[in-house]
C-alpha positions in Angstrom: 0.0 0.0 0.0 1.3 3.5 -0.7 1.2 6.2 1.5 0.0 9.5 0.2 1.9 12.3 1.4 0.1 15.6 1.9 1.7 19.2 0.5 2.4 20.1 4.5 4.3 17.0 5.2 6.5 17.2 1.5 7.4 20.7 2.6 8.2 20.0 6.2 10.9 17.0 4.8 12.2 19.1 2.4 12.9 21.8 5.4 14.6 19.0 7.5 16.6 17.7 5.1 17.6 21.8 4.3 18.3 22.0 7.9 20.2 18.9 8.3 22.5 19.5 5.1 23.1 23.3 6.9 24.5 22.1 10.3 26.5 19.4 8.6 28.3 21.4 6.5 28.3 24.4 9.4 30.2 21.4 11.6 32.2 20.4 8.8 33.4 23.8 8.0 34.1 24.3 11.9 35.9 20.9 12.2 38.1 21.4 9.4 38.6 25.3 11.0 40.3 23.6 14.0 42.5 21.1 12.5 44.2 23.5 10.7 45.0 25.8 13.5 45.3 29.2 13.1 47.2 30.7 10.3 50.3 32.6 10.6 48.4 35.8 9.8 45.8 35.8 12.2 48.4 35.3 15.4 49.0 38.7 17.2 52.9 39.8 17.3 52.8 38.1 21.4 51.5 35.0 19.8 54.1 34.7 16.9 57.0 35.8 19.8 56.0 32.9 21.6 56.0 30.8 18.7 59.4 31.3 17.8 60.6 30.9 21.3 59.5 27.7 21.4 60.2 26.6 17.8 64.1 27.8 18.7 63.9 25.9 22.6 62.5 23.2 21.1 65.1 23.1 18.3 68.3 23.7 20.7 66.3 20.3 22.9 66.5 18.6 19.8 70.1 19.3 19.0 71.7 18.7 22.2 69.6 15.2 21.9 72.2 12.6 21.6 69.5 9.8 20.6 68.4 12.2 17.2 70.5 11.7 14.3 72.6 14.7 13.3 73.6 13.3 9.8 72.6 15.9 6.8 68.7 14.3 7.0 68.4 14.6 10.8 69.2 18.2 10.7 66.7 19.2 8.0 64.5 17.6 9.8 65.1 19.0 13.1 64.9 22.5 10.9 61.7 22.0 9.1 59.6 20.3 10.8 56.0 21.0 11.1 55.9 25.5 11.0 59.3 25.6 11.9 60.2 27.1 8.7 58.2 30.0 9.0 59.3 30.8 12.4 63.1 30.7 11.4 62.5 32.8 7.8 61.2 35.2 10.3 64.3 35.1 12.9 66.7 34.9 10.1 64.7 37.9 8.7 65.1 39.9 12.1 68.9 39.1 12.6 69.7 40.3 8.9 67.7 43.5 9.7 69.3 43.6 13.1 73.0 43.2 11.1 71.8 46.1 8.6 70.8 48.1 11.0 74.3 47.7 13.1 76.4 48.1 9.8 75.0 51.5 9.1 74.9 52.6 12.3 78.9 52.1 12.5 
């Protein structure tokens, strides 16, 4: 036997099912927000100070750490790692301009 499905009912499924695809790709969007962390350019200058402090302590840990290998592949590893790269660009950037800055000066 088929059911017969009135106007009312067709339109309150179709709203669900509108609802239902909205939070799910809301969620999605907000899931996939979190994994990837916050970008470089939405960190304050406090948070991207912190960040290379503890990119460079835990680069030092890993250096004076006698069980990581410090062949050729070990230390470009150490060195880019994860965001590490961006965090040393931007200390290598601040001790050129630092450099500069004492050449001229002189």
């Amino acid at each position: 036997m088929k059911t017969v499905r009135s106007d009312v009912e067709e339109n309150a499924i179709k709203n669900e099912n509108k609802l239902l695809n909205y939070y799910t790709d809301k969620a999605n969007y907000d899931q996939e927000q979190a994994e990837t962390g916050k970008r470089i350019v939405h960190l304050s200058l406090l948070e991207i100070a912190q960040n290379i402090s503890t990119t460079i302590i835990a680069i030092i840990n890993e250096l004076v750490d006698p069980t990581v290998k410090k062949d050729t592949n070990g230390l470009l590893e150490i060195f880019f790692k994860g965001d590490r790269m961006i965090y040393i660009g931007i200390t290598a950037l601040l001790v050129a301009l630092g450099l500069y800055f004492i050449d001229i000066s002189s």
